[in-house]
N, C-alpha and C positions, 0 to 999 in steps of 0.2 A: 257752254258747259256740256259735260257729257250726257248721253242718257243713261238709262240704270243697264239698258243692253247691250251698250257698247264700252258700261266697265266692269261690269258683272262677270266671270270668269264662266265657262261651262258646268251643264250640272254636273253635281258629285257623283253620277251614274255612271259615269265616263271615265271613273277611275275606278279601274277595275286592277289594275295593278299593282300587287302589293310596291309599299314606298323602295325600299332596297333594290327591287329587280327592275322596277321601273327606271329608278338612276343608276343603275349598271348596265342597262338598253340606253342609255341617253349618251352612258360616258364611252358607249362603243362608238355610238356613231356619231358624236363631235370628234373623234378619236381619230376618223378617217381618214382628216383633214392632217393631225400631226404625224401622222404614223407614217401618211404617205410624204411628207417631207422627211420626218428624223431616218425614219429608216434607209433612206437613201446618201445619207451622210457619210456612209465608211465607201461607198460606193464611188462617190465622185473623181475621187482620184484615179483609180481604174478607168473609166468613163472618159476622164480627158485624154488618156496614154492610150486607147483606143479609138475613140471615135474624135479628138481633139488634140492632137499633140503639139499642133503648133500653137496652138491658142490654151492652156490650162485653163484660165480663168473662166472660158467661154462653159466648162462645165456649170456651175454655180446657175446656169441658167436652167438646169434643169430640177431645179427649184423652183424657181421663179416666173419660169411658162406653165409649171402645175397651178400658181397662184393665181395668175393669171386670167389661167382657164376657170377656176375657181371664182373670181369676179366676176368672169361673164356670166358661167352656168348659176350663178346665185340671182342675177334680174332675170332669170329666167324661174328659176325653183320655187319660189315664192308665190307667184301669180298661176302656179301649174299646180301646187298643192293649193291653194284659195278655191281651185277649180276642182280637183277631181277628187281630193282629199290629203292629208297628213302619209297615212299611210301608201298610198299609191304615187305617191312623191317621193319619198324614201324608195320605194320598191324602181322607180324606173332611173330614179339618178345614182342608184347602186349597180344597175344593170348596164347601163352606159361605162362605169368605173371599172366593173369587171370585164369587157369587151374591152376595154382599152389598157388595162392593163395586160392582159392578154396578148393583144397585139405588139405590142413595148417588148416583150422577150424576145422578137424577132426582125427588130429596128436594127438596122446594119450601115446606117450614118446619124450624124448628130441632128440631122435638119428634120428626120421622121423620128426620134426619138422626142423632139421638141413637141413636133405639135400631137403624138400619143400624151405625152403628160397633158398637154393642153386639155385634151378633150379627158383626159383622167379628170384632171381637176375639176373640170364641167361637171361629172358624173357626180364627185364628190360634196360637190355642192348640195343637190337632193337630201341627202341624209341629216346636212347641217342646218338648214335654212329648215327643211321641213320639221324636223327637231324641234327646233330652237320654234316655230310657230307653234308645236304640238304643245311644249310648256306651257307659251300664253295661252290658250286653249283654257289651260285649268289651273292659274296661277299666275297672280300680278303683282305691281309692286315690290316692297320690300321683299316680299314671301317668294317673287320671283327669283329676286337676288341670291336667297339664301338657296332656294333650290338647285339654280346654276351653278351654286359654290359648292354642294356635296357632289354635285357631276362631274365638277371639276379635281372635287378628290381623289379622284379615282381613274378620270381620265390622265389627270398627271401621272401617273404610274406607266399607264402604254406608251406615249412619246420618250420616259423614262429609260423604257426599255426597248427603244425601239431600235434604236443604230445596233447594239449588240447585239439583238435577233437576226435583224440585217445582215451584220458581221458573220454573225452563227451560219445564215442560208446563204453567202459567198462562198464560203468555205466549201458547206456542203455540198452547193451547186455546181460549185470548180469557176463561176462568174457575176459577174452583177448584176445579168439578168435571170437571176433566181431570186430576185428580192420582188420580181414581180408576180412573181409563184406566192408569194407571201402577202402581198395585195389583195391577189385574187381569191385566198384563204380568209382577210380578213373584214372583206365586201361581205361573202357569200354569209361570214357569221353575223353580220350586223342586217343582213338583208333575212334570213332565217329568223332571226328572234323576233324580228318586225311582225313578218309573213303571218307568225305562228301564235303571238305572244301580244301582241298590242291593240286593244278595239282602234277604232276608228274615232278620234276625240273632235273632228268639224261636221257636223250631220249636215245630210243633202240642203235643209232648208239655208240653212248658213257660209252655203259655199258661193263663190261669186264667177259665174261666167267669164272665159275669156272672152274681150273682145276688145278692141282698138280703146273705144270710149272708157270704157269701164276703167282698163287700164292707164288711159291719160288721166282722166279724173281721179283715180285714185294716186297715180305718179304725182300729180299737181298737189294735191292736201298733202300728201309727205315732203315735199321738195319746200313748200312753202310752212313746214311745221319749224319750226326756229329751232326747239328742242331736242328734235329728230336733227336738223342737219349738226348741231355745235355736238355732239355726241358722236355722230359718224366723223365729223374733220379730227376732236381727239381721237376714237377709234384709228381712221388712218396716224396719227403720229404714231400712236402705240406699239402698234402693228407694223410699221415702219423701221421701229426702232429694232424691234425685236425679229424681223424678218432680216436683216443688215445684219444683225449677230448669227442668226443661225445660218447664212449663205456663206460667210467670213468662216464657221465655227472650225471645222477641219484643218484648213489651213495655220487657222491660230494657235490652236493645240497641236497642231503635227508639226508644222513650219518652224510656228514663231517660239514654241515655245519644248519642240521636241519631245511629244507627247506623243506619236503617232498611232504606235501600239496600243498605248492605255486610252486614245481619247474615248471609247466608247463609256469605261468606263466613268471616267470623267464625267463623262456627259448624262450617263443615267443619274450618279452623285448630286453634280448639280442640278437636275431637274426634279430629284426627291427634294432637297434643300428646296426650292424656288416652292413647292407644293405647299408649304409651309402656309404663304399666302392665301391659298385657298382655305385652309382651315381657320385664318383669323379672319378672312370675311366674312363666314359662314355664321362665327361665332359671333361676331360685334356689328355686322351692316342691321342688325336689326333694332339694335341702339344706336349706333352713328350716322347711320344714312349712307346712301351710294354716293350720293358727290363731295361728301366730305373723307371719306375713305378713300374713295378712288382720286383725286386732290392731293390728300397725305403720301399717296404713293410717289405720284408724280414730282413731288415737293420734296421726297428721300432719294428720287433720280437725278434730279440736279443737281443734289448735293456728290452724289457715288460717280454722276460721271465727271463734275470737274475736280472730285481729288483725284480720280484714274489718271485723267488727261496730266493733271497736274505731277503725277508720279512718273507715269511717261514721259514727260517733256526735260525732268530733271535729272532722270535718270537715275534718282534713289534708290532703287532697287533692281540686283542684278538676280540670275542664276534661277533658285526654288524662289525666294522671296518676291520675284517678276512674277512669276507665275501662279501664284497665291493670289499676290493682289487682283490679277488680272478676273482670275477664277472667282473672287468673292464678290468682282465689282457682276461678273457675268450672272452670276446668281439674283442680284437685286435685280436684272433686267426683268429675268422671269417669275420671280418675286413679284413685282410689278403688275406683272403681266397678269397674274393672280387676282390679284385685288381690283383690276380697274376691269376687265372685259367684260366681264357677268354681269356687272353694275352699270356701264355705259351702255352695255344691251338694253336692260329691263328699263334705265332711264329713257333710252331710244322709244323704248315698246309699250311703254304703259300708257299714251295717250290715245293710243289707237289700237285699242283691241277688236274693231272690227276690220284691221288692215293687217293682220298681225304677219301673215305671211309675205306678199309683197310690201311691208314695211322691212320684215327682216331684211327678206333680199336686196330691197333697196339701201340698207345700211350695210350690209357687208358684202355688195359689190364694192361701193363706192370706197368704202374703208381699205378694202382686197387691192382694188386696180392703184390706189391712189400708197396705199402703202410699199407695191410694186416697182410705183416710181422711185420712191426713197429709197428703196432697197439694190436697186440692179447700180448703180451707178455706185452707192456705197460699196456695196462687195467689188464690184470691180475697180473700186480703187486701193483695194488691199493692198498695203506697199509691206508685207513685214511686220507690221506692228498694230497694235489694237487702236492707234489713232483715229481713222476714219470711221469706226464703228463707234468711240466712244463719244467723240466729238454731234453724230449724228443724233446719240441718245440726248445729246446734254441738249442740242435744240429742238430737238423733236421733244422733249420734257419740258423743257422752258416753254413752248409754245402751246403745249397742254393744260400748265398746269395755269397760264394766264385766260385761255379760253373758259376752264368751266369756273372763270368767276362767273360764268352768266347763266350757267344751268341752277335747276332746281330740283329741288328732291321728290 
C-alpha cells in the first residue's frame, strides 16, 4: 500500500501559477513535440526532390528519426529532472532543441539531416517528460486527467496550425529549411516562460540523485509495476496508430486524394474537429473514469477503421465522396487520440508519485521507440491508398482495446 508521501501531491505553495497561464505554459511545451512534426508536413515533399529524389518515401523518415530521438532523450529526461529539477530539465532539453534545430538549416544531405532531427527530438523530450512530471508534482488521479485535457485544449490548436505556419515560413523563406527558424522561435518561447514564469514545483529534499543504483532500482519497481507496463504497450498501439497516419498524411491528401494545395488546410480542420475529444474528456473523465473512456475510444476505432477498410476494398465510393470518408475516418484517429493519452498517462503515473519523472520517461520512451516501429514500416508501405494505415489502426485498436480489460481505475 502506498504511504500518504508517496500519494500526497506537493504543497499548494507550489502553485503559484495562476490556473489558465499555467496550462497555457504546459500546452506550449507538450506542443513541441507536435509542432516539430506537423509543421514539417508541407515540407516533406521538397525534402525528398532535394536531398531524396530517388527514394521519396525515404523522406517520411524525417519524422520518424525526430521520434526517435524523442524516445531516447525521454529515459534520459526523466531521471535528469528527478535530479536537478522540473525546471532545469525543461531549460536544458530545450537548449539541446534549439542548437539542433539550428544546425538542420544548414544540413546538405539526408543522412545529417536525420540524425539533426534525431538529436532535435532528444532535446524535445526535456520539455515533455519534465512537464508531464511537473503536473504529478501537484495533481494526481482523476484531477490529473482532467488537467491534461484542458492542456490538451489548447495544445490541439498549435499542431492545428502548424503545417500552414510551416507552409507560410516556406514561402517566406524561399525553402524548407526556414521551418527550422520557426523551431528555433518556438523552443526559445517555451524555454522563456519557464525561465521567467514557473517556480520550481520538486524541492531539493525530494529530488533523487543520479546514480547507476538508484536508477536500476527505480527502472526495476516500474518495469515490474503490471499497471505502468499494460498502459505504456496500449500507449505504444495508440501512438503507433496515429504516428502511421501523420507519416502517410501528405501523400494521402496530395497523392491519393489530390489535395495538395489545400492539404494544410485540411489538416488544421481536421485536427480542430479531433480537439473535440479533448473537451469531452475534460468534461466526463471525472464521472467515467480513465479506462472506461479511454476503452470507449478504442472500441469506436475498430468500428471506423473496419468500415474505412471496408469502403476501400469495395470501392463504394469514388471522386469528393472517397475523400470525405477517408477524412472523417482520419478525424476519429485523432479523436482518439484525445480521449486515451492523458488518461493512459495519469493511469501510468499515479501509483508512483514518488518516481514521477523517471516513470514518465520510462513510459514514453518505450511507447515513442516501440510506436516507431509500427509506424516506419506502415508509411513506407504507402501504396496509393489509405489501406495500410487503416488496416494498421484497426489492429493496433483491436489490440488496445483487448489489453485494458486488465487495467484499473
Amino acid at each position: 500500500m502506498q504511504t500518504p508521501e508517496q500519494t500526497a501531491p506537493a504543497a499548494p505553495a507550489a502553485r503559484t501559477l495562476a490556473m489558465p497561464e499555467f496550462v497555457a505554459m504546459l500546452a506550449v511545451l507538450f506542443a513541441t513535440v507536435a509542432f516539430s512534426i506537423d509543421a514539417m508536413l508541407p515540407a516533406l515533399s521538397e525534402i525528398a526532390d532535394e536531398l531524396s529524389p530517388q527514394d521519396p518515401n525515404r523522406a517520411q523518415l524525417v519524422l520518424m528519426t525526430f521520434v526517435a530521438g524523442m524516445g531516447i532523450g525521454t529515459a534520459l529526461a526523466g531521471p535528469i529532472s528527478d535530479a536537478i529539477g522540473r525546471r532545469r530539465g525543461i531549460l536544458l532539453g530545450s537548449t539541446i532543441y534549439i542548437i539542433a534545430s539550428a544546425a538542420a538549416i544548414f544540413a546538405d544531405n539526408m543522412t545529417l539531416l536525420l540524425v539533426l532531427r534525431f538529436v532535435q527530438g532528444m532535446g524535445a523530450a526535456g520539455p515533455r517528460i519534465a512537464g508531464t512530471a511537473l503536473i504529478r508534482d501537484l495533481y494526481s488521479g482523476r484531477e490529473m486527467a482532467k488537467i491534461t485535457s484542458f492542456v490538451m485544449m489548447i495544445f490541439i490548436l498549435i499542431p492545428a496550425l502548424a503545417p500552414a505556419l510551416g507552409e507560410l515560413v516556406m514561402e517566406t523563406a524561399g525553402s524548407w529549411r526556414g521551418v527550422f527558424l520557426s523551431f528555433i522561435a518556438f523552443g526559445l518561447i517555451g524555454a522563456c516562460w519557464v525561465g521567467f514564469r514557473q517556480p520550481e514545483t520538486l524541492p531539493p529534499e525530494r529530488r533523487v540523485p543520479l546514480s547507476i543504483r538508484r536508477l536500476y532500482l527505480s527502472t526495476k519497481e516500474i518495469l515490474n509495476n503490471r499497471q505502468i507496463m499494460l498502459c505504456t504497450l496500449v500507449l505504444t498501439l495508440g501512438f503507433g496508430q496515429m504516428f502511421s497516419l501523420l507519416s502517410s498524411s501528405e501523400q494521402l491528401f496530395g497523392e491519393t486524394y489530390g489535395r495538395h494545395e489545400s492539404f494544410t488546410r485540411w489538416f488544421a480542420f481536421m485536427a480542430l474537429l479531433s480537439g473535440i475529444g479533448t473537451v469531452a474528456n475534460a468534461r466526463f473523465v471525472m464521472r467515467y473514469g480513465m479506462r472506461r473512456i479511454a476503452r470507449s475510444a478504442y472500441g469506436m476505432q475498430i468500428v471506423s477503421a473496419s468500415l474505412g477498410l471496408l469502403l476501400v476494398a469495395s470501392g463504394a465510393l469514388h471522386g469528393d465522396a472517397a475523400f470525405y470518408g477517408f477524412f472523417i475516418w482520419a478525424v476519429s484517429v485523432f479523436f482518439m487520440a484525445g480521449v486515451t493519452f492523458g488518461n493512459l498517462n495519469a493511469l501510468a503515473l499515479q501509483s508512483v508519485p514518488h518516481l514521477a519523472g523517471i516513470a514518465a520517461s520510462i513510459v514514453a520512451a518505450l511507447s515513442s521507440l516501440g510506436a516507431v516501429l509500427i509506424a516506419i514500416p506502415v508509411g513506407l508501405a504507402y501504396n496509393g491508398t489509405p489501406t495500410p494505415v487503416m488496416f494498421a489502426a484497426l489492429i493496433c485498436s483491436g489490440a488496445a482495446f483487448t489489453l485494458m480489460r486488465w487495467l484499473r481505475d
